[in-house]
Structures are given as structure tokens and as C-alpha cells.
C-alpha positions as CSV (number, residue, x, y, z in Angstrom):
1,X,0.0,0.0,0.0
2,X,1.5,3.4,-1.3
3,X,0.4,5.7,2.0
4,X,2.7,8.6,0.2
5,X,0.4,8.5,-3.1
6,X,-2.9,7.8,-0.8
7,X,-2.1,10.7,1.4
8,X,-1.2,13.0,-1.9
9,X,-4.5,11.9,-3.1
10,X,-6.1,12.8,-0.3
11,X,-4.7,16.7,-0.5
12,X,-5.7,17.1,-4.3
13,X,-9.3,15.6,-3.3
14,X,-9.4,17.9,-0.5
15,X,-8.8,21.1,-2.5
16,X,-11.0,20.3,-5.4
17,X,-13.7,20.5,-2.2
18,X,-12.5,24.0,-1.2
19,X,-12.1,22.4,2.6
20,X,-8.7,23.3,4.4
21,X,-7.5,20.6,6.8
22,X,-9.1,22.1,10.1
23,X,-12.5,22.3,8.1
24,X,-11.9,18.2,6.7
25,X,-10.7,17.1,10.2
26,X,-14.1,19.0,12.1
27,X,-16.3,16.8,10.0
28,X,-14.7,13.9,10.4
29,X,-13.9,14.3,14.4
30,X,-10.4,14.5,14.4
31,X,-7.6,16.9,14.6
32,X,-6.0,19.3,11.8
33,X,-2.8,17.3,12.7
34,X,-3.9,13.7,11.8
35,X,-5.2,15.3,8.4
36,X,-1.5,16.4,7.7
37,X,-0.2,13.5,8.8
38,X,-2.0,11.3,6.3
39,X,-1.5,13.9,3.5
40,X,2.2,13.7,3.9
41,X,2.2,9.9,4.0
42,X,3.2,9.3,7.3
43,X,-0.1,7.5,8.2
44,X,-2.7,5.5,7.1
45,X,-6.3,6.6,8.5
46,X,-7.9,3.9,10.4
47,X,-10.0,1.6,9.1
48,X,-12.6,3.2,10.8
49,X,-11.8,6.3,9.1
50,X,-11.9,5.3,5.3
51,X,-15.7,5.7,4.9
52,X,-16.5,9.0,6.3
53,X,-13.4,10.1,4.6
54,X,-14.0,9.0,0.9
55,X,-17.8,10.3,1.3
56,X,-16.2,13.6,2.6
57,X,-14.0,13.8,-0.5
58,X,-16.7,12.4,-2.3
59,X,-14.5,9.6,-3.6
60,X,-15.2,5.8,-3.8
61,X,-13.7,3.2,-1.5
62,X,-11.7,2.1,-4.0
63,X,-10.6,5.3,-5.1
64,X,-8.8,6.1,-1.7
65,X,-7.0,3.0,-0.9
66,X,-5.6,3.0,-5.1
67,X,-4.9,6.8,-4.6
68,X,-6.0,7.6,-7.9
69,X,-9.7,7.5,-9.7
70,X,-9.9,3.7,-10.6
71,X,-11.3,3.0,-14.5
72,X,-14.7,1.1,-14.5
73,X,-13.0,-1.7,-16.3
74,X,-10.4,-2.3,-13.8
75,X,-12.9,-2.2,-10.6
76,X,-13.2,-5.2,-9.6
77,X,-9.6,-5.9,-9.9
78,X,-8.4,-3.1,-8.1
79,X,-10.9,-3.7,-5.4
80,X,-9.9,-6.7,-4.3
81,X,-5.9,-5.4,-4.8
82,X,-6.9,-2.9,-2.4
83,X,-8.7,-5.6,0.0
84,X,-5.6,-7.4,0.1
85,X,-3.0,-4.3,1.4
86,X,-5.9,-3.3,3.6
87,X,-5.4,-6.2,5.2
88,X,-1.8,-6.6,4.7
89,X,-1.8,-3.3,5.8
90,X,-3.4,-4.0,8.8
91,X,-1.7,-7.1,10.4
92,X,1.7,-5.1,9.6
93,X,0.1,-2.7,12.1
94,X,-0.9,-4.9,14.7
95,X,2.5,-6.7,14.6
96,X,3.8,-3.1,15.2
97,X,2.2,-2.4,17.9
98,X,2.7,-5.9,19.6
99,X,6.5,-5.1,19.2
100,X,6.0,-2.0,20.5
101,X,4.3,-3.4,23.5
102,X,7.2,-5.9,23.5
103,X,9.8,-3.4,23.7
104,X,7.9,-1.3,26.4
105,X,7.8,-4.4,28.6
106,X,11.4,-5.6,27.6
107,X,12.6,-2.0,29.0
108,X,10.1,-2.1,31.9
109,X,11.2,-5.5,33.3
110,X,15.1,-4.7,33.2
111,X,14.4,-1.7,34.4
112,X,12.5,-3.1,37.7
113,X,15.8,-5.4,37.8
114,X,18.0,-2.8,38.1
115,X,16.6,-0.6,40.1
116,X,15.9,-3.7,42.5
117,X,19.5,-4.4,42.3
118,X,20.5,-0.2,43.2
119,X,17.8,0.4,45.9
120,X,16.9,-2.3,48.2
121,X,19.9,-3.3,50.7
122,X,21.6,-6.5,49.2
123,X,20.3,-9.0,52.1
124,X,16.9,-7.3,51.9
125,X,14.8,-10.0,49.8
126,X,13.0,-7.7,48.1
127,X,16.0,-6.9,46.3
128,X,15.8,-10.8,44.6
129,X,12.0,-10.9,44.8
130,X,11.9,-7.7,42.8
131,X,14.6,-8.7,40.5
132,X,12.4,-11.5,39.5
133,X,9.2,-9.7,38.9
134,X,11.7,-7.5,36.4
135,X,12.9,-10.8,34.5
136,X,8.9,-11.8,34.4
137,X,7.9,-8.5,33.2
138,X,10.2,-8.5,30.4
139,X,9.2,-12.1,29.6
140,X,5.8,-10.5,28.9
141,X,7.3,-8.4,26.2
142,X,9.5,-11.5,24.7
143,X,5.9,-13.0,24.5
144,X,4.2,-10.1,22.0
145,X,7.5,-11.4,19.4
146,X,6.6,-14.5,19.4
147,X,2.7,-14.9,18.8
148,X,2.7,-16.6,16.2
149,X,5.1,-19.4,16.4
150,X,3.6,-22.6,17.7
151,X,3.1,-23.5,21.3
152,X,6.5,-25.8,21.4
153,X,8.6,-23.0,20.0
154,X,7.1,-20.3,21.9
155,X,7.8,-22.2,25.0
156,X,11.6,-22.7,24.0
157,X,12.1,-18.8,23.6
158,X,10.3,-18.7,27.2
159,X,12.4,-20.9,29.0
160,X,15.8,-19.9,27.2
161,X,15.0,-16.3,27.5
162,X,14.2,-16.6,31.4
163,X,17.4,-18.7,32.2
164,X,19.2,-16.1,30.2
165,X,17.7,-13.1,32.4
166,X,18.3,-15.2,35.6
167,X,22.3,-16.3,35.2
168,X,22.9,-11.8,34.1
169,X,21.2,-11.4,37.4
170,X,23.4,-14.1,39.1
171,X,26.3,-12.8,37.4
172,X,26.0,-9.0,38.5
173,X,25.5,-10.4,42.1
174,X,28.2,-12.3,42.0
175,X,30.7,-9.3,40.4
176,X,28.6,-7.6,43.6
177,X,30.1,-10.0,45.8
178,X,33.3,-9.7,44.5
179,X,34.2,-6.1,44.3
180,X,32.1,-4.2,46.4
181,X,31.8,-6.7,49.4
182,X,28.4,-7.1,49.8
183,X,26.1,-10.2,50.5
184,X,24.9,-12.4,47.7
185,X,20.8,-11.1,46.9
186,X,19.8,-14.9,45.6
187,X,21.1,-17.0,49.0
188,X,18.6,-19.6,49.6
189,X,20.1,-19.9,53.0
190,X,21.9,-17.7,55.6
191,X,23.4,-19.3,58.6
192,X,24.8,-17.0,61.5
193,X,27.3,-17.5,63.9
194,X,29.9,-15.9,66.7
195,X,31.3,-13.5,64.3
196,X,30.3,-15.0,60.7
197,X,27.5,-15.0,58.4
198,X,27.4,-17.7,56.0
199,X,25.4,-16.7,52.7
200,X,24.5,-20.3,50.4
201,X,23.8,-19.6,47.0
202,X,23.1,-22.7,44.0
203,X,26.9,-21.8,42.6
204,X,29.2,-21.0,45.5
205,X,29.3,-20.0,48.8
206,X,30.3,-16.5,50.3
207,X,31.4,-16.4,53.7
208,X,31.7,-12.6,55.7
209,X,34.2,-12.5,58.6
210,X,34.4,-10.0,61.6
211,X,30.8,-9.1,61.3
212,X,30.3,-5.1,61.3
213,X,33.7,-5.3,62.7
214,X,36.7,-2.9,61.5
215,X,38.6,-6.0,59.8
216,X,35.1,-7.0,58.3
217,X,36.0,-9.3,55.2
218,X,33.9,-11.7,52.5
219,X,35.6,-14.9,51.5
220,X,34.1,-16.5,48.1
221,X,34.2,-20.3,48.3
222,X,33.4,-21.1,44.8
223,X,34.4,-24.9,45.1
224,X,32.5,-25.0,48.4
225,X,35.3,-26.6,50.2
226,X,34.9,-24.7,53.1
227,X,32.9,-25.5,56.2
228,X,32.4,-23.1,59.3
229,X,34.9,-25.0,61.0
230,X,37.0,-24.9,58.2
231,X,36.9,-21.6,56.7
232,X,39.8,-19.0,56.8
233,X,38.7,-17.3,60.0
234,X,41.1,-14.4,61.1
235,X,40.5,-11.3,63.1
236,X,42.2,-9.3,60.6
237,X,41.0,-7.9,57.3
238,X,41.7,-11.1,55.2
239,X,41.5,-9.5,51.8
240,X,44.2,-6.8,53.0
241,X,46.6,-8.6,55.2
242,X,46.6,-12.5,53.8
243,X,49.3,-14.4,52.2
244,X,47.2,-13.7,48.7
245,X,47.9,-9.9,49.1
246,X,50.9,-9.3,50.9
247,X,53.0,-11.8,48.8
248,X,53.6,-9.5,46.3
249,X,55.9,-7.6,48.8
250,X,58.4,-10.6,49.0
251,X,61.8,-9.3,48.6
252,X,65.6,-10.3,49.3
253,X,66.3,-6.8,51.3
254,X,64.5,-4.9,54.2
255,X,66.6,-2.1,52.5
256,X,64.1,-2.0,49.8
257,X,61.9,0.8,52.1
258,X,59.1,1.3,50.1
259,X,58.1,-2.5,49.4
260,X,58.9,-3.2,53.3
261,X,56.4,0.0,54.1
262,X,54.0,-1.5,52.1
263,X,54.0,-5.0,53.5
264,X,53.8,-2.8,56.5
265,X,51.0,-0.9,55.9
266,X,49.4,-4.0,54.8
267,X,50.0,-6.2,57.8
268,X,47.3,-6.1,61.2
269,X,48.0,-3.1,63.7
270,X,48.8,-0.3,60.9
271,X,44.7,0.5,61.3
272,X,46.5,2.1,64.3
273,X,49.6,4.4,62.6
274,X,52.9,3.4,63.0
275,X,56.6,4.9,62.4
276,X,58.8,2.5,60.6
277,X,62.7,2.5,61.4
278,X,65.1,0.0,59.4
279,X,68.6,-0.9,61.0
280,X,70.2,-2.1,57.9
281,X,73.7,-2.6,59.8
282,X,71.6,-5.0,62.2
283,X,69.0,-6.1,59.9
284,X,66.2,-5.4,61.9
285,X,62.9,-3.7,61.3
286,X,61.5,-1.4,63.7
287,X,57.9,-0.2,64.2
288,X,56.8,2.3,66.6
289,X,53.0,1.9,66.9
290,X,50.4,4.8,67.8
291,X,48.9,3.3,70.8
292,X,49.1,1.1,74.3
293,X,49.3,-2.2,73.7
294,X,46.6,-3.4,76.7
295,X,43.9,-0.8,75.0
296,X,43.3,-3.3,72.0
297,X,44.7,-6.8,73.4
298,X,40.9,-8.1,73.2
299,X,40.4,-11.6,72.5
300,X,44.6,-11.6,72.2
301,X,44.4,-9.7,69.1
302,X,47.4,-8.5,70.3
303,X,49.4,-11.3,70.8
304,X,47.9,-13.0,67.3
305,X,48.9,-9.8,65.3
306,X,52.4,-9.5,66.6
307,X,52.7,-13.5,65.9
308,X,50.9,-12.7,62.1
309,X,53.1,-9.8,61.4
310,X,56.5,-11.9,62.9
311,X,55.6,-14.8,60.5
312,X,54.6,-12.8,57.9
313,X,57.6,-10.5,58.0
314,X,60.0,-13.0,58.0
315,X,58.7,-15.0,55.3
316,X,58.8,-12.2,52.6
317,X,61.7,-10.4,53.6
318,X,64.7,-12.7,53.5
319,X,67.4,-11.2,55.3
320,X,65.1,-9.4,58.2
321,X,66.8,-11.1,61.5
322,X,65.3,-9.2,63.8
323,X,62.0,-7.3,64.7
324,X,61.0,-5.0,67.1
325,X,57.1,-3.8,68.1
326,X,57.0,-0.5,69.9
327,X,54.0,0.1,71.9
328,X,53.4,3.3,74.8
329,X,53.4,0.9,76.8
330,X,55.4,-1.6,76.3
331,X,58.3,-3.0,73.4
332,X,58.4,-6.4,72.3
333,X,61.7,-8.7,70.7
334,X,61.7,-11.5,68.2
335,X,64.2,-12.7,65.9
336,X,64.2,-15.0,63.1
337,X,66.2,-17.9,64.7
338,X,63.1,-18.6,67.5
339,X,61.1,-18.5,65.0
340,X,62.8,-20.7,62.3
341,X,63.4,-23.4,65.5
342,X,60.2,-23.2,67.6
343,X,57.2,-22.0,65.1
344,X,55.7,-25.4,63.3
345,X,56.4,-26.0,59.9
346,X,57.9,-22.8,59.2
347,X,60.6,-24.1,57.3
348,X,57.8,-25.8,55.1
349,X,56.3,-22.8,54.5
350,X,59.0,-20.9,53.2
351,X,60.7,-23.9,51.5
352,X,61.6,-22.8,47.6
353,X,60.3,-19.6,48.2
354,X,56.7,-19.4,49.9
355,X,53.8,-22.0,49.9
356,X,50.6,-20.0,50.4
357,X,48.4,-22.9,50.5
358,X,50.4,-24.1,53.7
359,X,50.6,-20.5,54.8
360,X,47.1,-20.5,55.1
361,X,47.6,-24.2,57.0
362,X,49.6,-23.0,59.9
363,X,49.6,-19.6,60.3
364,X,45.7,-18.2,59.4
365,X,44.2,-21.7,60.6
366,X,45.9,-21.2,63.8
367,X,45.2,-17.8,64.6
368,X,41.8,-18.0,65.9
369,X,43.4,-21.0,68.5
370,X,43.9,-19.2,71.4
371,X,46.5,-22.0,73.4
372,X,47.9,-22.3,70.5
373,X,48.8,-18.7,70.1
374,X,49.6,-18.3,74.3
375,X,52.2,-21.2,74.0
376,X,53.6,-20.1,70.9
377,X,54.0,-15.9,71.3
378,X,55.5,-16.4,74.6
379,X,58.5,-18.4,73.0
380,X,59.0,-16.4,69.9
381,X,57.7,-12.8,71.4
382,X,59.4,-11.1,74.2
């Protein structure tokens, strides 16, 4: 269907009438605009609209939808022609607006999603609930696409479609998870402890330490080989101060300064400000913390930070032999030798460089152990 010669038609009808286009849209009901819009061919009138307009114009049927005064000998021909755009014409509009609908619901539904995502808190479960409406909104406008294809097909778009929605909406939580330290929004179970929440989701596990603590952390168990007994549970900020982190200070020489300040800076107790002091005659590190050491020994976290720090100190920094923690209070000594004799497997550890796995074994697994950590620091630590 030409709509471009219809709507000129139209015009050169109009004119022969004498009617402007407020004068032909009053008698048919309408507004001066529609009239220029099917002039200039942007629009077909509805189908509603093609009587009243062709007796207006004082044109047949026929006439209008050819765009041109139809010979007598070509009538019936170019009737039903014309019969068949009309209705071509027609279910190309209705597909139109389906999509249209579509697309409006598509947008609607991801929408919802991500504002679901933004607004509610990520344990709130309104945040997954809503997340879901979203991806079932936006189904509804996959559905005005696909109409027409059979029930078996239609159903394949649905369910392909929805698991598609559903694994972006895992995989945003999960990059969540990961770099802004939040809890997972689709855990189907949350069990709470001392000072741990454990969040189980269908793919992996996620596992926050120090609860609304300064040294809060998230661990991501994505093998789910951890257990609450099991898991890496240390008082300090895990992501900042383990092996994984601070191995990338490892160095031959405490004279490097800026790579020993950042291992430093990196290690538990620097939350507190320190002054760091390197004897390179002696090879000893000095550090000179801001503050008593009785005000913060809850729980020993005093005692299991200077043993971390020791361990970790001497493990990356080969030719540190000595270490000393000032406090306001009080200064404590170690040295690598009582370590290297009395601390358990620490020649395993640091065999052929450093083993994080076995880091992890018997320095953060042993943290939490509070004999462990009595018997030990008062051999090492003086």
C-alpha cells in the first residue's frame, strides 16, 4: 500500500472541495494534525476512518485506498488489490504495535531489575524478589515477538529467555560480591554465627568475617570446600593482610623501604599508625605503633597480630633477622632464629620460596586458636 500517493491523493481531493484541513478534520472528528499526517504519508487513517473520509472527499472506497480514480474496467480488480493491502496493511500494524508493547515491557522489566539491584539493601529480599518480577515483566514483552510461532517453540524462547535473564542477574550479584563486598541477593540460605554469616547460593558459597567489625571481610568459596569449621577465620581484614595480598611484597632486602612499608601498611595493627625505622647494619625492622598495647589486646588480638606480622615479616623479607614492636606501653623482641626453631612447619612454608596454601595451614588456621597462640608468642615474642 502506497500511503505517500494515498495521502497526496487525499490533499488534491481535499482542495478540489474548497475544505482546508481544520475544516476536513471538524467533519470527520479528528484533529487538523492527523489530516497532515496522512496527506504527507506518514499514516494510514484507520480503518474506521476510510468511509467517512471518501464520502467527505466524495470519492469511492476504491478510489482512496488505489490513490488515484480507478477506471470502470479495472474495478473489480483493483478492489480486491486494495482488499488485500488493507489487510496486509493492517496485520503489519498490529505486529507493530505488539512489538511495540514488546519493547515497552522488555525496558520495563530490566528496568525493575535494576533498580531492584541499586535500591533495596543486598540482604533485603525484596532486592531478589523484585529482580524476579523484572525478569517476568520482560518475559511478557518477549511474548508479544513470538505470537505466532507454535506452542512448542514459543515455550523454548520462554524458558531460554528466562534462564538467560536469571544467570545476568546471578552474574551482577556475584561481580557484587566480588568487588564491592556485599552479600549475595539470591542465597537460599543464611546461617549465623559468633562472628560470621554464612550466605549459600546454587553456585558458591560467600562467607563474611568480623561481622560489622573494622577488619570485616567476605571470603568466596566457589568450590565449596569450606565448612564453618574450616573456613579461613582471622581477626584481621583477610583481603588486605593474607598471604594472597601481601605476597607480592616478597623481597631479598629490608633495604628495599618502600616495598617493606607497604608490606607494613598492609599487615594487622597499621589500622592504628605506625613509624617504621630500618637498621640495615643490624637487619632489623623497627615499628613504633600509635597506641598502648593493653587498650586493644581483646580476644589476644594482640598477641595474634604480633605473631601474624613476625611470620609474615619474615617469610617475605629474606634477610630481616630481627623485629621490634614498639607500643606506649610496652616493646616487644623477636628474631628470626626462635622463630625458624620453635614455630611449626615454618621451614615448610618458606621452603623454595613461599607456599601460600600451607601459609594458610599453619599460620591463618591457627590464629583464631587461642592456646595455640599463648604457647607459641611467649616463645617467639618477648
Amino acid at each position: 500500500m502506497d500511503t505517500l500517493k494515498i495521502g497526496q491523493f487525499i490533499a488534491k481531493n481535499r482542495k478540489e472541495k474548497k475544505l482546508t484541513q481544520e475544516q476536513l478534520a471538524k467533519k470527520l472528528g479528528v484533529t487538523a494534525k492527523t489530516i497532515s499526517r496522512w496527506e504527507n504519508g506518514n499514516y494510514m487513517p484507520d480503518i474506521s476512518m476510510l468511509k467517512p473520509l471518501s464520502e467527505e472527499l466524495g470519492i469511492t472506497l476504491n478510489d482512496l485506498l488505489s490513490g488515484e480514480k480507478v477506471e470502470k474496467e479495472y474495478y473489480q480488480e483493483k478492489s480486491e488489490e486494495n482488499i488485500l493491502n488493507t489487510i496486509d496493511y493492517s496485520n503489519t500494524k498490529i505486529i507493530n504495535n505488539y512489538r511495540l508493547i514488546g519493547s515497552i515491557l522488555i525496558i520495563f522489566g530490566i528496568f525493575i531489575s535494576i533498580t531492584a539491584l541499586t535500591i533495596f539493601p543486598s540482604e533485603s529480599s525484596w532486592s531478589a524478589i523484585f529482580s524476579i518480577i523484572g525478569a517476568i515483566v520482560s518475559l511478557l514483552g518477549i511474548h508479544q515477538f513470538i505470537k505466532k510461532f507454535n506452542l512448542r517453540k514459543r515455550f523454548t524462547y520462554y524458558f531460554g529467555y528466562f534462564i538467560f535473564y536469571i544467570t545476568i542477574l546471578f552474574i551482577l550479584d556475584y561481580v557484587s560480591v566480588i568487588y564491592i563486598n556485599q552479600a549475595p541477593r539470591f542465597s537460599f540460605e543464611k546461617l549465623s554465627g559468633e562472628n560470621m554469616i554464612v550466605y549459600k547460593t546454587p553456585f558458591y558459597n560467600v562467607y563474611r568475617i568480623n561481622v560489622d567489625m573494622e577488619n570485616e571481610y567476605y571470603l568466596i568459596d566457589t568450590k565449596k570446600q569450606y565448612t564453618e569449621d574450616t573456613v579461613p577465620n582471622i581477626p584481621f581484614n583477610r583481603k588486605k593482610s593474607g598471604i594472597d595480598n601481601i605476597i607480592q611484597y616478597k623481597n631479598k632486602y629490608i633495604g628495599n623501604n618502600t616495598n617493606t612499608s607497604h608490606l607494613i601498611n598492609n599487615l594487622p595493627l597499621s589500622e592504628y599508625g605506625y613509624v617504621l625505622e630500618m637498621d640495615s647494619d643490624n637487619l632489623e625492622i623497627i615499628i613504633d605503633y600509635h597506641i598502648t598495647d593493653w587498650y586493644i589486646n581483646k580476644n589476644n588480638y594482640l598477641e595474634k597480630s604480633l605473631l601474624y606480622n613476625t611470620i609474615s615479616i619474615f617469610s617475605l623479607l629474606d634477610n630481616a633477622e630481627y623485629i621490634k614492636f614498639n607500643f606506649s606501653g610496652k616493646t616487644y623482641h623477636t628474631s628470626r632464629k626462635k622463630v625458624e626453631e620453635i614455630y611449626p612447619h615454618y621451614k615448610e612454608i618458606t621452603k623454595n620460596g613461599i607456599n601460600k596454601d600451607l601459609f594458610n595451614k599453619y599460620v591463618e588456621n591457627k590464629i583464631n586458636d587461642n592456646q595455640f597462640i599463648n604457647e607459641i608468642f611467649k616463645k617467639i615474642i618477648q
